[in-house]
C-alpha positions as CSV (number, residue, x, y, z in Angstrom):
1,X,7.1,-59.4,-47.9
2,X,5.4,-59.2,-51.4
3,X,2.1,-59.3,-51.1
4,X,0.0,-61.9,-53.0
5,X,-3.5,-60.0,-54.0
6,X,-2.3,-55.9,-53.5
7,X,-5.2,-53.7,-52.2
8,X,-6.6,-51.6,-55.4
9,X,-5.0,-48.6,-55.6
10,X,-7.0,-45.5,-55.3
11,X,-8.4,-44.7,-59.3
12,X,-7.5,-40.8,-59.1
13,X,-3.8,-41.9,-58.5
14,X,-3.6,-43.9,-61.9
15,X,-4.6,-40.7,-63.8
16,X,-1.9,-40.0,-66.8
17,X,-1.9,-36.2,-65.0
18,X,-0.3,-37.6,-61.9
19,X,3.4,-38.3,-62.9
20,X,3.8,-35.1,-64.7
21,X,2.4,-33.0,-61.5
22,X,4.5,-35.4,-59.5
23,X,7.9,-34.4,-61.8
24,X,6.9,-30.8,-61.5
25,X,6.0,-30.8,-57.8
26,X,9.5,-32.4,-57.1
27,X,11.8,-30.0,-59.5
28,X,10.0,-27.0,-57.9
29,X,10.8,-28.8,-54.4
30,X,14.5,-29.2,-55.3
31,X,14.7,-26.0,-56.4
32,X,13.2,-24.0,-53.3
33,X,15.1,-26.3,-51.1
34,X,18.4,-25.3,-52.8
35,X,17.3,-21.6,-52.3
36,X,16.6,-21.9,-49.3
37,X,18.7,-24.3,-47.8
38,X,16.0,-26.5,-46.7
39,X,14.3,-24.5,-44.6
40,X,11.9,-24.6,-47.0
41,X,11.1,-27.9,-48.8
42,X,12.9,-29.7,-46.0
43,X,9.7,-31.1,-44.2
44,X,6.9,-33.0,-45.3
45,X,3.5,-33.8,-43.5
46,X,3.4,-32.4,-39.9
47,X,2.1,-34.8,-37.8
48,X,1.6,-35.8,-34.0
49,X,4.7,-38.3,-34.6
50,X,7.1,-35.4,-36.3
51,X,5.4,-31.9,-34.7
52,X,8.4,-30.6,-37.5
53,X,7.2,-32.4,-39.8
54,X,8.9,-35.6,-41.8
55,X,12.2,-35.0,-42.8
56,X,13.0,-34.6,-46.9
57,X,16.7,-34.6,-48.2
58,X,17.9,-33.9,-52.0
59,X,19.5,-37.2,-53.4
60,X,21.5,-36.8,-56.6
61,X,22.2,-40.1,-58.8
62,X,23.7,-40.3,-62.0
63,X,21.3,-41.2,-64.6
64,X,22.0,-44.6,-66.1
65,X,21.1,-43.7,-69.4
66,X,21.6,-40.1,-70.0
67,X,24.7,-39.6,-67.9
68,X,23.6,-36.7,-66.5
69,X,22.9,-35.2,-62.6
70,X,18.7,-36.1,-61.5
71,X,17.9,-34.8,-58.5
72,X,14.8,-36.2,-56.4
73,X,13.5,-34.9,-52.9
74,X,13.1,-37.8,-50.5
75,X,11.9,-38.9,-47.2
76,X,14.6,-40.1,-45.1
77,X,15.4,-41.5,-41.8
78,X,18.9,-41.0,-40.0
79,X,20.1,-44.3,-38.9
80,X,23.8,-42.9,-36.8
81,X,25.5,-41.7,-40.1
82,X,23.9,-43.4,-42.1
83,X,20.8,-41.8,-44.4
84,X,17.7,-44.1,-45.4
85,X,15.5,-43.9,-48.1
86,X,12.7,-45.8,-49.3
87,X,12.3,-46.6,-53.3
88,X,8.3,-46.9,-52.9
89,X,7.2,-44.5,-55.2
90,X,3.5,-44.5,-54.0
91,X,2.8,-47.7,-54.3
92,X,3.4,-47.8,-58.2
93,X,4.1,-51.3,-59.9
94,X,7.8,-50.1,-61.1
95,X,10.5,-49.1,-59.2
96,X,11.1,-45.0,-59.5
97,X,14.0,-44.2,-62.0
98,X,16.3,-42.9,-58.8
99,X,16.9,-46.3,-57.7
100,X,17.2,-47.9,-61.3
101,X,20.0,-45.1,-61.2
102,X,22.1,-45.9,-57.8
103,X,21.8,-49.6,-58.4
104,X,23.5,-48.5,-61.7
105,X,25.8,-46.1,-60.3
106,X,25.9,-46.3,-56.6
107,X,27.3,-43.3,-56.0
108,X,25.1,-40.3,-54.9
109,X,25.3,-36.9,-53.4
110,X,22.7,-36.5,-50.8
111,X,21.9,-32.4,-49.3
112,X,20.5,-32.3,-45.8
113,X,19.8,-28.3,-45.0
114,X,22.3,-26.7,-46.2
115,X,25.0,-29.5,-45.8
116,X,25.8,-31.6,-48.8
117,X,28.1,-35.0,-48.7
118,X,29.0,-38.0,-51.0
119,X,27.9,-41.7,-49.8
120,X,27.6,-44.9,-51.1
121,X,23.9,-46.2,-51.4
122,X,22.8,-49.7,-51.3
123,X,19.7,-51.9,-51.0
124,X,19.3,-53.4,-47.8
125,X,19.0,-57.0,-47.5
126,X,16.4,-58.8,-46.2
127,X,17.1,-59.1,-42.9
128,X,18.5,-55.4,-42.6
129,X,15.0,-54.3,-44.2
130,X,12.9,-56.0,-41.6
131,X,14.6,-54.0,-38.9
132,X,14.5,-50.9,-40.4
133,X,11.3,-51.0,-41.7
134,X,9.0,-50.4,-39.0
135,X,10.9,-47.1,-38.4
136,X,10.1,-46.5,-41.8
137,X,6.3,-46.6,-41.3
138,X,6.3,-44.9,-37.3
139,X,8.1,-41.9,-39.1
140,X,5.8,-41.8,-42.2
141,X,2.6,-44.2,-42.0
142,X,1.7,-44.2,-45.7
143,X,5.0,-46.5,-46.5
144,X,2.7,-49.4,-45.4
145,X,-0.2,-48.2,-47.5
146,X,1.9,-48.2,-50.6
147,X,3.6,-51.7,-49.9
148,X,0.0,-52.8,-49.2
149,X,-0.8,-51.6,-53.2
150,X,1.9,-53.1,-54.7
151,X,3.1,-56.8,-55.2
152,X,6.9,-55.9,-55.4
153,X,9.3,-55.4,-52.4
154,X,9.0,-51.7,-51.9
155,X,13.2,-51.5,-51.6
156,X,14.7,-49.5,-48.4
157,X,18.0,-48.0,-49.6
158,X,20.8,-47.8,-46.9
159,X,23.5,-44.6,-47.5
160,X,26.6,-44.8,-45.7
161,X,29.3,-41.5,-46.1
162,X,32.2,-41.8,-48.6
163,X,35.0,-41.3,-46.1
164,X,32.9,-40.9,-43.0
């Protein structure tokens, strides 16, 4: 799946300005979504596809160098009881520091709402990726446009409850 020429990413995105108004957009996310609960914070992007909106969910790794608790709202898909995330990170050449982490430390803490629980994250294999991904893009189209920027395999991360 790793694209041989990536289409240009757009110039504006490459700005020094947009990581740290990425960072600070994502901790004030986090922390309204705690407030709140999710209700707000807990949808991204209304659309004809998801009238509600696409859903976002709080996923706490361990930081593989600092040892401490990062939190980072993310797009996921239910899959039966299992959680999905995708590790794009708009399309960047680097994987985001997230999934560095839980391939460090696979164990996470993911909120949904108001309704926290531990799982075990891992990447999805090849085979498991091609099914899920084209779930990935009906729910949120722009997955595709960021694979289609990038020559490395944007990584879908499967969650599965510790315990459940």
């Amino acid at each position: 799946m790793t694209a041989e020429r990536p289409i240009p990413r757009p110039r504006q995105l490459d700005s020094p300005l947009v990581p740290r108004l990425m960072r600070l957009m994502s901790r004030a996310n986090v922390w309204v979504y705690r407030k709140t609960n999710g209700r707000v914070g807990g949808t991204w992007r209304v659309g004809s596809a998801f009238p509600r909106g696409v859903p976002v969910c709080l996923l706490t790794t361990m930081g593989r160098k600092s040892g401490l608790s990062r939190t980072t709202p993310l797009l996921f898909l239910r899959d039966g009881a299992r959680v999905i995330v995708v590790g794009s990170q708009g399309g960047l050449p680097r994987h985001p520091d997230w999934f560095l982490n839980l391939v460090e430390n696979p164990r996470v803490r993911i909120q949904i709402g108001g309704v926290e629980r531990d799982y075990v994250a891992r990447v999805a294999g090849a085979e498991e990726r091609d099914a899920l991904w084209p779930r990935l893009v009906a729910m949120y189209r722009d997955f595709a446009t960021y694979q289609s920027w990038t020559t490395r395999v944007i990584p879908v991360v499967v969650c599965e409850e510790v315990g459940g």
